[in-house]
Backbone as numpy.savetxt, mean C-alpha at the origin, in Angstrom:
# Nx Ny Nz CAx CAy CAz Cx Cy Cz
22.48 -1.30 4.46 21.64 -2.03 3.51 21.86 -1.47 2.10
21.81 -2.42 1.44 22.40 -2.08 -0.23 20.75 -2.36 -1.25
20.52 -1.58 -2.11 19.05 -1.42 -2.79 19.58 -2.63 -3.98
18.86 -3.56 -4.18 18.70 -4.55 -4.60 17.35 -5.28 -5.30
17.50 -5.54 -6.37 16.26 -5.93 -7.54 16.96 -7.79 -7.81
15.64 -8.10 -7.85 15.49 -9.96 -7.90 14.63 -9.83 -9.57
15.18 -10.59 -10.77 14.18 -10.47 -11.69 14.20 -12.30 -11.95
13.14 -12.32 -11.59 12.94 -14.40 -11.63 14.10 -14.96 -11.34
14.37 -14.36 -9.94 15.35 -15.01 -8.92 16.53 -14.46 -9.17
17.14 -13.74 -10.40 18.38 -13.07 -10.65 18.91 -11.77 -9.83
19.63 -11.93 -8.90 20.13 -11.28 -7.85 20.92 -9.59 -8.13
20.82 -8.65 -7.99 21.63 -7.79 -8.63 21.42 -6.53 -7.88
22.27 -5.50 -7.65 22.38 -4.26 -7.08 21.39 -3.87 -8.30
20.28 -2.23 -8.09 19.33 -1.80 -8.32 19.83 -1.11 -9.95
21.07 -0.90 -10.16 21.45 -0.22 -11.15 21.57 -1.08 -12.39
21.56 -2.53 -11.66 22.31 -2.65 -12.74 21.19 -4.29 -13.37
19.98 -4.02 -13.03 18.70 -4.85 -13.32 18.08 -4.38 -14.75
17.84 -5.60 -14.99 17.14 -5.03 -16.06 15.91 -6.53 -16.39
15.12 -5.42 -17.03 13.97 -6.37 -17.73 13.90 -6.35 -19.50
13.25 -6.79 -19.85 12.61 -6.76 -21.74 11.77 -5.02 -21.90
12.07 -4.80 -22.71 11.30 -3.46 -22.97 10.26 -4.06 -23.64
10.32 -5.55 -24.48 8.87 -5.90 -24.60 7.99 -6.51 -23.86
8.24 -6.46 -22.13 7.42 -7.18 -20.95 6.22 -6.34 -21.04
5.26 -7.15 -20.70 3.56 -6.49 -20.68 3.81 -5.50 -19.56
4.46 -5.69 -18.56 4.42 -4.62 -17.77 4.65 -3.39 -18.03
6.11 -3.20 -18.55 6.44 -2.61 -18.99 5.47 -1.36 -19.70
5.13 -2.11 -20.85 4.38 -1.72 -22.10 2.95 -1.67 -22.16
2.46 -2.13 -21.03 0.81 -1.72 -20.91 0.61 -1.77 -19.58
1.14 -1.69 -18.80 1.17 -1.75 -17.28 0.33 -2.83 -17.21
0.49 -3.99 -17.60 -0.18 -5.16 -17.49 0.50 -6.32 -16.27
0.00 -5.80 -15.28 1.06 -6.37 -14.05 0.65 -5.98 -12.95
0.65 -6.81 -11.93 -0.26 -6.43 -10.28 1.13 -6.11 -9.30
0.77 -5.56 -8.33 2.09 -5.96 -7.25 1.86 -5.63 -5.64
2.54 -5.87 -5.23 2.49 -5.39 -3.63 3.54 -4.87 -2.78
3.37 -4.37 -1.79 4.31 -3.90 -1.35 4.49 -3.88 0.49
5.70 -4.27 0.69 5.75 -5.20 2.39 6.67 -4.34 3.04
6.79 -4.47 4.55 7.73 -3.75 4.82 8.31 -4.99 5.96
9.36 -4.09 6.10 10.24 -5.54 7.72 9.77 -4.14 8.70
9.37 -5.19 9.89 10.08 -4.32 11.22 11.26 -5.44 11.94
11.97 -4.76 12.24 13.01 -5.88 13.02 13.75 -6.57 12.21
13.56 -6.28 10.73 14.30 -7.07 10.36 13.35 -8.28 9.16
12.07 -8.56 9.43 11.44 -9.44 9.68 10.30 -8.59 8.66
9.59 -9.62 7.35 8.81 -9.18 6.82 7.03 -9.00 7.26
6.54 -7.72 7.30 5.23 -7.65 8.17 4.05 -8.35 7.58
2.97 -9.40 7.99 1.97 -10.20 7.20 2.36 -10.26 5.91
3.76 -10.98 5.31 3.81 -11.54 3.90 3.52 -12.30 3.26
2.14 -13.24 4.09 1.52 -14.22 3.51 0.18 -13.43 2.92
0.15 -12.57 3.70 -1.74 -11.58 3.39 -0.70 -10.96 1.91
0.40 -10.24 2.06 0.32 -9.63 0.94 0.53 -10.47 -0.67
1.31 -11.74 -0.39 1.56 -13.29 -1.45 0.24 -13.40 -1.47
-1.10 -13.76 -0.52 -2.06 -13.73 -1.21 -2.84 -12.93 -1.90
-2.90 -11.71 -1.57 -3.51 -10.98 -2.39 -2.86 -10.66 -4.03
-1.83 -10.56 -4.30 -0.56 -10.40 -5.30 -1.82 -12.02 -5.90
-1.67 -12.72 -5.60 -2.37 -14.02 -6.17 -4.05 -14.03 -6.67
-4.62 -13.15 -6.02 -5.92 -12.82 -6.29 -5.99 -11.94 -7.47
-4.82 -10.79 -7.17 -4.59 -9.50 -8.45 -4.61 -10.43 -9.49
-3.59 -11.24 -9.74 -2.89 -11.80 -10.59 -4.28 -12.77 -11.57
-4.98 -13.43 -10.49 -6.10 -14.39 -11.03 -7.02 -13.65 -12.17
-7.38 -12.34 -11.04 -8.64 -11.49 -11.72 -8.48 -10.81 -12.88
-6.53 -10.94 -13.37 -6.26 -10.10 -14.68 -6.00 -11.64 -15.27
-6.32 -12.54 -15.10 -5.75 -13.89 -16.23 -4.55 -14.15 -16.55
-3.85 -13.29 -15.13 -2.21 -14.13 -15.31 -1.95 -15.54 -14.47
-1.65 -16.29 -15.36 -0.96 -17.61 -14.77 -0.15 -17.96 -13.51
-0.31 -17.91 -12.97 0.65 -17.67 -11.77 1.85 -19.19 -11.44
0.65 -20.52 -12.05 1.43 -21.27 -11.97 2.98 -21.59 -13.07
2.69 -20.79 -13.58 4.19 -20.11 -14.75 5.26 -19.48 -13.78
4.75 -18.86 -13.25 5.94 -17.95 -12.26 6.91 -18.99 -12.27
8.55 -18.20 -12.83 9.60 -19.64 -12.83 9.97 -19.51 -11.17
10.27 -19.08 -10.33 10.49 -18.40 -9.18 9.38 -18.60 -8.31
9.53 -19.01 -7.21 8.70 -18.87 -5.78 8.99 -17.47 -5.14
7.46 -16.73 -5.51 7.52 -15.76 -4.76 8.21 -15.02 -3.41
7.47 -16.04 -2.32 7.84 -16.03 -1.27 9.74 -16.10 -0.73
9.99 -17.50 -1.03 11.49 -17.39 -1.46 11.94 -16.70 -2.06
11.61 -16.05 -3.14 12.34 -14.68 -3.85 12.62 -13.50 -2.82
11.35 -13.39 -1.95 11.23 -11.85 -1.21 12.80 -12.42 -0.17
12.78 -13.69 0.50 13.91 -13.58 1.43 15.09 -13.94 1.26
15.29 -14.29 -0.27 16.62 -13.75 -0.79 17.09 -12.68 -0.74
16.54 -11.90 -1.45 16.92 -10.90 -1.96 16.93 -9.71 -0.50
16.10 -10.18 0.42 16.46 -9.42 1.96 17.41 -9.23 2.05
18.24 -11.36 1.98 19.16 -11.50 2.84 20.39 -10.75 1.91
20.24 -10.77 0.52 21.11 -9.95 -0.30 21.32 -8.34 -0.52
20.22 -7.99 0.15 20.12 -6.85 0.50 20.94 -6.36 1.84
20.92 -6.97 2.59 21.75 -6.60 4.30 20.46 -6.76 4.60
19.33 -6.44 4.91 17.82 -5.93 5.64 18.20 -6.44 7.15
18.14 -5.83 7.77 17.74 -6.20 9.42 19.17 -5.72 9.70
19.90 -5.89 9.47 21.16 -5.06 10.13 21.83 -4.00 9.40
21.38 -3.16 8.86 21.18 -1.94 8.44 20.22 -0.74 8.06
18.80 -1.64 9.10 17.86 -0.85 9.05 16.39 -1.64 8.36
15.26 -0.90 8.39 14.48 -1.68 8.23 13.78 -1.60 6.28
13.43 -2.15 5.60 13.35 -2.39 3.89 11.67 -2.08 3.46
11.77 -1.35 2.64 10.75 -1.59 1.92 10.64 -2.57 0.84
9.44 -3.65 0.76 9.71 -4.49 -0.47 8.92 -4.06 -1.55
8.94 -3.93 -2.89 7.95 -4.10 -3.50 7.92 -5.65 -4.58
6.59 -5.82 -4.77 7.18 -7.42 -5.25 5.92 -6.88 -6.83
6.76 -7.20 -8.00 5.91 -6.93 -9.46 5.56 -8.10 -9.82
4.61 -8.29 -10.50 4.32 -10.09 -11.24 3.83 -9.28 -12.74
4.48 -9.44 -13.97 3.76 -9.01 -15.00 3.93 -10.48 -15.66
2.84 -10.65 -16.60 2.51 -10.85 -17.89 3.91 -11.79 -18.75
4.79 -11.11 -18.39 6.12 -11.51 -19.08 6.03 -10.84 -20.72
7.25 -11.36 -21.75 7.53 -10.81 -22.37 6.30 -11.02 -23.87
6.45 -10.30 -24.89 5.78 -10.29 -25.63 5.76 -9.14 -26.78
4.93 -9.41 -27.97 4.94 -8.31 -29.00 4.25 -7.36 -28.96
4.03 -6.47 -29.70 3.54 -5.32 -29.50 1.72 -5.47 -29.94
1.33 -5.28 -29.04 -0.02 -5.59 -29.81 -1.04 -5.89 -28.74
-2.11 -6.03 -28.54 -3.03 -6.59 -27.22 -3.11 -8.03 -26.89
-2.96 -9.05 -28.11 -2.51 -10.10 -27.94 -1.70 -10.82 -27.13
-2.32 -11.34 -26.27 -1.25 -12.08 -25.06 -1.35 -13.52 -25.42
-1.90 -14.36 -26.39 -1.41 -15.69 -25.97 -0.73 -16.15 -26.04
0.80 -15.43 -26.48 1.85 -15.82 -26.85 2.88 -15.36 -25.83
2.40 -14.89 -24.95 3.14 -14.17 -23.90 3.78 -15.08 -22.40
4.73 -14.60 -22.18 5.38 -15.19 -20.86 6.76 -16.15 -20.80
6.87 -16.76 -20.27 6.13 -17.00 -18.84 6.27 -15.50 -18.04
5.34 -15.40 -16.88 5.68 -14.49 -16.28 6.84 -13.63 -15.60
7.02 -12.43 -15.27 8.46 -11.77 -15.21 7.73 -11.48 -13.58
8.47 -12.09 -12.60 8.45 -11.79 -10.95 9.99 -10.88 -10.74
9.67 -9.77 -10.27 10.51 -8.35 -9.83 10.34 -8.50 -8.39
11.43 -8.44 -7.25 11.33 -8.14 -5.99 12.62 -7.20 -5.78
12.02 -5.99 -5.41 12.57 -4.46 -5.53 12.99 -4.47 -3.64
14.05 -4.68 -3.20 14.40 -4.16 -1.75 15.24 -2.67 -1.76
14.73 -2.03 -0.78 15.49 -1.24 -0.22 15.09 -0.40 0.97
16.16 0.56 1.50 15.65 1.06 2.92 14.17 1.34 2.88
13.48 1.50 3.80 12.42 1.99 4.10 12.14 2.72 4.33
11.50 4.17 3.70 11.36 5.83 3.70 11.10 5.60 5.28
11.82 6.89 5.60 11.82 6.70 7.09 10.68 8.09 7.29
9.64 7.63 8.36 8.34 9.06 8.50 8.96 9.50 9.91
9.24 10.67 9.58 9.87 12.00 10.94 8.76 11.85 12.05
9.33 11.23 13.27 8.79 11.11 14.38 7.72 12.42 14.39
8.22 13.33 14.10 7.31 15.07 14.01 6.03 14.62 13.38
5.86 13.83 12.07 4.50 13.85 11.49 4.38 12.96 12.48
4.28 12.02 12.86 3.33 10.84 13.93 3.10 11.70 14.99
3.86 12.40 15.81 3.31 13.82 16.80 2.34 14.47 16.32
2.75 15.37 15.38 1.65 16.54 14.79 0.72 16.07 13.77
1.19 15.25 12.91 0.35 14.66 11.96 0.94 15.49 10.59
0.51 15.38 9.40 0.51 15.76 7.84 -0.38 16.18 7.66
-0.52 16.93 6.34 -1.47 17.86 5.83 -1.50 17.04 4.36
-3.17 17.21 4.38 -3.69 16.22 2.81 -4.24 17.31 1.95
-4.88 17.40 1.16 -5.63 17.93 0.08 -6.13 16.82 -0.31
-8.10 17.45 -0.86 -8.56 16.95 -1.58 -8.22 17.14 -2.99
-8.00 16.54 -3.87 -7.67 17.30 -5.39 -8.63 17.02 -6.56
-8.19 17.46 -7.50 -9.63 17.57 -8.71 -9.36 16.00 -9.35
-8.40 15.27 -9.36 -8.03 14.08 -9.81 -9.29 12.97 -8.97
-9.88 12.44 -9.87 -10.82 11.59 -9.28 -10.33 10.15 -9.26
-10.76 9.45 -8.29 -10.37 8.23 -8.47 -11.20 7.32 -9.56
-10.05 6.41 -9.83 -10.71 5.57 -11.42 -11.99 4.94 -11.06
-13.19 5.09 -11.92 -14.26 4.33 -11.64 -14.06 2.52 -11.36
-14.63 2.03 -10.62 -14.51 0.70 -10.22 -15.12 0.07 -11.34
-16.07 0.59 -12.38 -16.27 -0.53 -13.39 -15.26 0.17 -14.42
-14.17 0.90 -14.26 -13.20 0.75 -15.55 -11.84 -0.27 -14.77
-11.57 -0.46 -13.59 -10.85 -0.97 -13.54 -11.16 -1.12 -11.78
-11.32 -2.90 -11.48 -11.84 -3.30 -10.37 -10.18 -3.14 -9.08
-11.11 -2.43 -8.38 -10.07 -1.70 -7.09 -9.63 -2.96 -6.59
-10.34 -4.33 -6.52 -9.42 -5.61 -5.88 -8.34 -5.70 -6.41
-7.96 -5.74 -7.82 -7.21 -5.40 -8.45 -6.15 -4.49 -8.28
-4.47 -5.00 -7.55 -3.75 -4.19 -7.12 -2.55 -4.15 -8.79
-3.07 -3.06 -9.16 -2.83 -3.22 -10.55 -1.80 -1.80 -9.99
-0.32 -2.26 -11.58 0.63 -1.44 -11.36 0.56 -0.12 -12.24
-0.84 0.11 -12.92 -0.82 1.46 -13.55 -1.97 2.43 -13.05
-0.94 2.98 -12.23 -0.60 3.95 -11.13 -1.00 5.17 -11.80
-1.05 5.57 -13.01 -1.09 6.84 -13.57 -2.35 7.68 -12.63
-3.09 7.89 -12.42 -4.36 8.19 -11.35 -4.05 8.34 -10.44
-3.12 7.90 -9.70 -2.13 8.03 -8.41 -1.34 8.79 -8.73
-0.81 8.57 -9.55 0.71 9.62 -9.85 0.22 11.49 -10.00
-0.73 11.34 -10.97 -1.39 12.66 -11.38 -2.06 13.39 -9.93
-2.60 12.77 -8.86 -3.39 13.04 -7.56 -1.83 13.73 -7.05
-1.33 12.47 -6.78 0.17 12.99 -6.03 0.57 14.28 -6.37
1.06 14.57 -7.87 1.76 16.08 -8.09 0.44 17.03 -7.89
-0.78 16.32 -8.15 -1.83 17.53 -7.62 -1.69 18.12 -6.31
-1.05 17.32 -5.57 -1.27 17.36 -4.02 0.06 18.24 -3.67
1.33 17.59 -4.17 2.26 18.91 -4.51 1.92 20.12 -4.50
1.69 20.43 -5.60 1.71 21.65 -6.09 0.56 22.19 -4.85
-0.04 21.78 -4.27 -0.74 22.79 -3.47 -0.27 22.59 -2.18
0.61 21.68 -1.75 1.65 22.08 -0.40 1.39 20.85 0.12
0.62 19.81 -0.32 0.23 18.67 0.78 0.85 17.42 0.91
0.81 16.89 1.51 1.78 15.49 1.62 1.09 14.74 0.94
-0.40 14.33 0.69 -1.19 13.21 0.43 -2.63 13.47 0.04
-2.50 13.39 -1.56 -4.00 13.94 -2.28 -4.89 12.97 -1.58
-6.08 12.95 -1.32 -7.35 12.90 -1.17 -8.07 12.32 -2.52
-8.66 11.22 -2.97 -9.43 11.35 -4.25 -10.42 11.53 -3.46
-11.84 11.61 -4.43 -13.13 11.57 -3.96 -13.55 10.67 -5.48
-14.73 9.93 -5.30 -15.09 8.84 -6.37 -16.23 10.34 -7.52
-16.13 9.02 -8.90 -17.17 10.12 -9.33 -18.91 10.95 -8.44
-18.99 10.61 -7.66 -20.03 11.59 -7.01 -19.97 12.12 -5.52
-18.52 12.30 -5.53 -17.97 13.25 -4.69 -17.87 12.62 -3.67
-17.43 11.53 -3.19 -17.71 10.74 -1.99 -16.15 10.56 -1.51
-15.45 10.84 -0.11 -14.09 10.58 0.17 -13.98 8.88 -0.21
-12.83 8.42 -1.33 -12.61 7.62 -1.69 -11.00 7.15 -0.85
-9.71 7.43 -0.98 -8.96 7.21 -0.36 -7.69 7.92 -1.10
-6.44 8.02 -0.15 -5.04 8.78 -0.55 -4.61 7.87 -2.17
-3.92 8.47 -2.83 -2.68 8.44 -3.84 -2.63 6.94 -3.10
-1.85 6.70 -1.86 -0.81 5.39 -1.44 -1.15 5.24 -0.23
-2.85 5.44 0.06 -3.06 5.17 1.26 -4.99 4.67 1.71
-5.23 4.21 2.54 -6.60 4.48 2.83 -6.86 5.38 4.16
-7.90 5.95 4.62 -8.43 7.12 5.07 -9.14 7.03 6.28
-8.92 7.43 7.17 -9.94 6.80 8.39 -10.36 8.35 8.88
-11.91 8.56 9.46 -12.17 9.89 10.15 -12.87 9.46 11.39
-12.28 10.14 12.43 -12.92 10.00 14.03 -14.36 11.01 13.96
-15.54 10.85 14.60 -16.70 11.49 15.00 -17.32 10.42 16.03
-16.92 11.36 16.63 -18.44 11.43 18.41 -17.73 10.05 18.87
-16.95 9.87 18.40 -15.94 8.21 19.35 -16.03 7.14 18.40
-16.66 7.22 16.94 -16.55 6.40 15.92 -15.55 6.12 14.95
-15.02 5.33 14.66 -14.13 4.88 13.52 -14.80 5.53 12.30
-14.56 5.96 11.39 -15.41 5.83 9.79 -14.47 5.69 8.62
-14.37 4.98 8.09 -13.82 4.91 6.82 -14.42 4.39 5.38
-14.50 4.73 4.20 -15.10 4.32 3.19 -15.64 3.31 2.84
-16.54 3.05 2.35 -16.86 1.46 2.31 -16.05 0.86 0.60
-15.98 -0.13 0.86 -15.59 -0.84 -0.41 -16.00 -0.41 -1.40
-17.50 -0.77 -1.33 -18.26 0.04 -2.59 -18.31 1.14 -3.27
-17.24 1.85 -2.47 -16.94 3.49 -3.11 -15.71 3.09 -4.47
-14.89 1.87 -4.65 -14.39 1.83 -5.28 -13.13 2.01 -4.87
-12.72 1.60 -3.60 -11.17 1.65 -3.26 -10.55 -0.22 -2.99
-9.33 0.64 -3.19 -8.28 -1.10 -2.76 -8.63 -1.45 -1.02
-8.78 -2.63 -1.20 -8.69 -3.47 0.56 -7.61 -2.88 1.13
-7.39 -2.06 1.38 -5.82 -2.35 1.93 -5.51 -3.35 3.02
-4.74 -3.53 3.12 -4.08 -4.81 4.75 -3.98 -3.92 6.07
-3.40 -2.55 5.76 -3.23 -2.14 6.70 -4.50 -1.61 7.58
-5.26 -0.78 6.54 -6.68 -1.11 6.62 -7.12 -1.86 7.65
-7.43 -3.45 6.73 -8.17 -4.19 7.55 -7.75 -4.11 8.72
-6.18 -4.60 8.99 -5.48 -5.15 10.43 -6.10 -3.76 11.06
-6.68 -2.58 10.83 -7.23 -1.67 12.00 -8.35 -1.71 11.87
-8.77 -2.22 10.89 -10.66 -2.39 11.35 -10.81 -3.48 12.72
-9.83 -4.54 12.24 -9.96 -5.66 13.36 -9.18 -4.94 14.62
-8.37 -4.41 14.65 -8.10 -4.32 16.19 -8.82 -3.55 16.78
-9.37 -2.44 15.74 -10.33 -1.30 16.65 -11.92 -1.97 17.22
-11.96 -2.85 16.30 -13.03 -3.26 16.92 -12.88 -4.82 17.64
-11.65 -5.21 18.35 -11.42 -6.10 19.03 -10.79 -5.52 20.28
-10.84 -4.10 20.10 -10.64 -2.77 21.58 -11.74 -2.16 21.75
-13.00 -2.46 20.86 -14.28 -2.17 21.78 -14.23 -0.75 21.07
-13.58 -0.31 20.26 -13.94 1.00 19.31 -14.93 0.34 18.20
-16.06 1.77 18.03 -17.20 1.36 17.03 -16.61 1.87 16.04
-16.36 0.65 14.98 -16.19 1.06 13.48 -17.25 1.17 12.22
-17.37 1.93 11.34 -18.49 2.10 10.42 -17.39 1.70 9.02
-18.07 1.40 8.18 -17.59 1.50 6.85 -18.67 2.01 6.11
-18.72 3.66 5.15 -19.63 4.15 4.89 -19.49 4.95 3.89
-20.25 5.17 2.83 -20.50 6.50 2.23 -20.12 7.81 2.83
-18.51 8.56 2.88 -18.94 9.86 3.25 -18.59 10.62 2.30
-19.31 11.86 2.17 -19.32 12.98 1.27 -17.82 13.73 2.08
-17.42 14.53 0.94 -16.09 15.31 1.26 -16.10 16.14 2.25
-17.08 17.06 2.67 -16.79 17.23 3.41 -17.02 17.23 5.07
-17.01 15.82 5.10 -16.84 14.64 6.56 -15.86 15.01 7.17
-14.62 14.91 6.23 -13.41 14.87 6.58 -13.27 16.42 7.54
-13.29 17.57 6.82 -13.00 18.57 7.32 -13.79 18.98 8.44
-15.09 18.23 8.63 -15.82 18.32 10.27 -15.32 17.16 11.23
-14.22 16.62 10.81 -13.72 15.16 11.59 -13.28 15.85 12.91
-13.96 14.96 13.55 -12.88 15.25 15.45 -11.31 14.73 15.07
-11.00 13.66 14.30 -9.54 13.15 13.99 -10.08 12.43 12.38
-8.38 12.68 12.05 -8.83 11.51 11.11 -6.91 10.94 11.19
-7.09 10.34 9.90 -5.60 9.66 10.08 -5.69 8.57 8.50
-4.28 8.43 8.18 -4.21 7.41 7.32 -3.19 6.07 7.50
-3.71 5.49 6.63 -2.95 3.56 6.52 -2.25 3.15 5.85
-1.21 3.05 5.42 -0.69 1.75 4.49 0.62 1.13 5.37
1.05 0.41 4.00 1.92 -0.70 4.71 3.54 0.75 5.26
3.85 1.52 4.02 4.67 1.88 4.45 4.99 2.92 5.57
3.25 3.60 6.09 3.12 4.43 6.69 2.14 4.03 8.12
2.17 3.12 8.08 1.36 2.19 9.08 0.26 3.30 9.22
-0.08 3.81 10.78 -0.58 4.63 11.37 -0.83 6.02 11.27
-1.03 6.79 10.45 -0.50 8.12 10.61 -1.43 9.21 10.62
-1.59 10.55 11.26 -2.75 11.14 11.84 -2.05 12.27 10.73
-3.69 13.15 10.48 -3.75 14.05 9.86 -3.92 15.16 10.37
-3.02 16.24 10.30 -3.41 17.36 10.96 -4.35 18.61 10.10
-4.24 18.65 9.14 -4.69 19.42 8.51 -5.46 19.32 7.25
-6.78 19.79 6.59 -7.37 19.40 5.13 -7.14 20.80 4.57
-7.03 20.76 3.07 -6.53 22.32 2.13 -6.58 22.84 2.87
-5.48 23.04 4.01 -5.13 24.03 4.64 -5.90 24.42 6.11
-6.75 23.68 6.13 -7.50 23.95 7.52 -7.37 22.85 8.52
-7.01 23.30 10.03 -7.10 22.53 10.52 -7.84 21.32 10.78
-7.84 19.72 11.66 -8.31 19.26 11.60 -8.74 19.53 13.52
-10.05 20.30 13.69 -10.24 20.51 15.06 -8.77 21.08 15.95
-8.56 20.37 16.52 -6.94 21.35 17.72 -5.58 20.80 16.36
-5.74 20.61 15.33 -5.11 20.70 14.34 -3.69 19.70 14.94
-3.89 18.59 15.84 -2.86 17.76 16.63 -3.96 16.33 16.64
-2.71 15.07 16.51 -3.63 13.86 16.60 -4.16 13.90 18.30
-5.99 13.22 17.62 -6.42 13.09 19.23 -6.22 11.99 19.59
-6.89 11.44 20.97 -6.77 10.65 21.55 -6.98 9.03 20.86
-8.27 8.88 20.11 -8.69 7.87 19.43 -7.16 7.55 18.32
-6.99 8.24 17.66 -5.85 8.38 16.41 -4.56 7.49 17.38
-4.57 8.18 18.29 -3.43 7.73 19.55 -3.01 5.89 19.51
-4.81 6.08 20.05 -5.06 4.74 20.68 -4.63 3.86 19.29
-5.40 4.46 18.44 -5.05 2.92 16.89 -3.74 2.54 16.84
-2.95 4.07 16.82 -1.40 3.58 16.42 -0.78 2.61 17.43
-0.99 2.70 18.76 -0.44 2.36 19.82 -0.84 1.02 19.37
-2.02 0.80 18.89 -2.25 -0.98 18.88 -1.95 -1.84 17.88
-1.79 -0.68 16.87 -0.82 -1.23 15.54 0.53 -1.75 15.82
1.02 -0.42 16.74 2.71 -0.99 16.94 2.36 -2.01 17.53
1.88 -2.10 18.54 1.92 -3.28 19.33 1.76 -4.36 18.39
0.74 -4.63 17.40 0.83 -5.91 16.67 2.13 -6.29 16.00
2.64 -4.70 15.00 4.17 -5.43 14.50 5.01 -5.65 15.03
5.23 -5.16 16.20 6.05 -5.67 17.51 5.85 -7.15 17.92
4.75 -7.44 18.08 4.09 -8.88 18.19 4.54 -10.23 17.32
4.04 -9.53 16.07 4.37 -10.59 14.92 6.08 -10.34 14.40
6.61 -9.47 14.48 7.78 -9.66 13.81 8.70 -9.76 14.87
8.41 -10.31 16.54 9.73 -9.98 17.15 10.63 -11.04 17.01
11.85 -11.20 17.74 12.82 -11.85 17.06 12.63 -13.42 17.40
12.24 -13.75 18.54 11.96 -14.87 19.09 10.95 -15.34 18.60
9.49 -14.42 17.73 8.40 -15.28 17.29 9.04 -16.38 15.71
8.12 -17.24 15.28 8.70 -18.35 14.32 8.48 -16.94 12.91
9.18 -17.73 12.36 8.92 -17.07 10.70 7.47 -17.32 9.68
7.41 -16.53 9.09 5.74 -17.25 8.16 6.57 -18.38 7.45
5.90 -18.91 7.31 5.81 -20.24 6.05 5.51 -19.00 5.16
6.60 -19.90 3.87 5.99 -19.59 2.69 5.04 -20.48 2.22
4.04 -19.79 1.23 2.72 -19.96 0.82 3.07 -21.25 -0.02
4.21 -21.38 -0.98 4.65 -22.31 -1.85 5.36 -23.13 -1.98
C-alpha cells in the first residue's frame, strides 16, 4: 500500500500534495474531520463517520453543499489508489476546511470548501498491548471546556491533544488521561475511556465535555445488547485507579485494555475478563460488517 492524499478529488502520492497556505484550515484550524479505518480491506461504519464530519461541519457554519467533491466517493478512490486491501489494512483521515481565504476572521469571502482524504497503512497495535494492555497517565493538561469549544464538534485544532500527548510522553505513558475543569475523568488525547467495577461498564457522561466517539457508542450498544450493565457518569479521577478493569476506544485502536495508571497497576495489572468479553464482541462486529461477501455502504451522496 502506497500513502496517498485526495485534495477535492486530486489524486497524488503523500509527498507530493499540497493545499493554499491561505486555507482556513490551515491558518486557524478552521476545519472538522474524521477518521476511518478498513478491516479486510473494507471501510468500518463510513456512513456514521460522513455523518458526523456533516454535523461538525453544520455546527461551525461550513457549507457543505459547496464541497466540489463527494465525500464518500473521494474516501474510495483514493483506497483504490492507495492499494488498501491488498497490502494491508488503511487508516483514513478525511479534512473538510473552510477553503481558501485572506488573512483576517472574515469568512464571507471564503471557499468553496477544501475536502483532504489522507490514506495510509494503519498503525499496527502489538498483539502484546491487546494481551497485557498499555499504560496511561493522568496529566496536568485539562481538557478544553465544552463552552469554549462544543466537544460535538470534531474540530481539527488538536493543540489540547497534542500538549496531553507529549505530557503523557515524557512521563512513560502511551495515552494521557484529561480530567475536565473539576477534576472529573474526561477522556484520552485520541481516545474515550471505559472503567469495569463490581461487573459494571462506566464511562463518562457526555456532559463532562467529551467527543461521541463511534467506537464508543458501537460498545455502549453491544455491551448492553450482551446483558452487561452500562452507566454513563460523573467519575472523579480517582475511579480509574480503584477500577477492577478499564480499557480504551477509538476507531484506530478499537478495543484496548489498560494495564496500568501513573505507574500503578490496574488490580492483577492484566486485562480482565469483562475487557475480554467487549473486545471479543467488537471483533466480531467488524468481522460482521466488513466481510467480503457482505454488500458495500451506500454512499450518503
Amino acid at each position: 500500500m502506497i500513502e496517498v492524499v485526495g485534495v477535492n478529488g486530486a489524486l497524488s502520492e503523500a509527498h507530493e500534495a499540497r493545499i493554499s497556505p491561505l486555507d482556513r484550515g490551515f491558518l486557524y484550524g478552521d476545519s472538522v474531520y474524521e477518521t476511518v479505518r478498513t478491516y479486510g480491506g473494507r471501510p468500518f461504519l463510513l456512513d456514521r463517520h460522513l455523518d458526523r464530519l456533516q454535523r461538525s461541519a453544520e455546527a461551525i457554519g461550513l457549507d457543505t453543499a459547496r464541497v466540489p467533491v463527494d465525500p464518500g466517493r473521494a474516501v474510495r478512490e483514493a483506497l483504490d489508489r492507495a492499494g488498501a486491501g491488498a497490502g494491508g489494512e488503511a487508516a483514513i483521515r478525511i479534512i473538510l476546511s473552510r477553503g481558501t481565504g485572506g488573512i483576517g476572521y472574515d469568512d464571507a469571502d471564503c471557499g468553496p470548501p477544501t475536502l483532504v482524504v489522507h490514506v495510509r497503512p494503519c498503525p499496527l497495535i502489538p498483539d502484546s498491548w491487546r494481551r497485557e494492555g498499555v499504560d496511561v497517565a493522568i496529566v496536568d493538561v485539562r481538557r478544553n471546556a465544552a463552552e469554549a469549544l462544543d466537544p460535538a464538534i470534531k474540530s481539527s485544532n488538536l493543540l489540547n491533544n497534542l500538549l496531553a500527548w507529549r505530557a503523557a510522553r515524557r512521563l512513560g505513558a502511551y495515552e494521557p488521561i484529561l480530567l475536565d475543569a473539576a477534576g472529573a475523568i474526561a477522556e484520552g488525547a485520541s481516545s474515550n475511556i471505559f472503567i469495569v467495577q463490581e461487573g459494571r461498564l462506566l464511562t463518562p457522561a457526555l456532559s463532562v465535555g467529551i467527543l461521541r466517539g463511534i467506537t464508543r457508542d458501537v460498545v455502549i450498544d453491544r455491551a448492553r445488547s450482551d446483558g452487561i450493565p452500562v452507566e454513563e457518569s460523573v467519575l472523579e479521577a480517582g475511579r480509574l485507579a480503584r477500577a477492577d478493569e478499564a480499557f480504551l476506544t477509538s476507531t484506530l485502536k478499537g478495543v484496548l485494555p489498560i494495564r496500568r495508571v501513573d505507574g500503578w497497576p490496574i488490580r492483577e495489572g492484566r486485562p480482565g475478563p469483562l475487557t475480554r468479553r467487549i473486545a471479543a464482541l467488537y471483533d466480531a462486529l467488524t468481522q460482521d460488517e466488513t466481510k467480503a461477501a457482505s454488500a458495500p455502504e451506500a454512499s450518503r451522496r
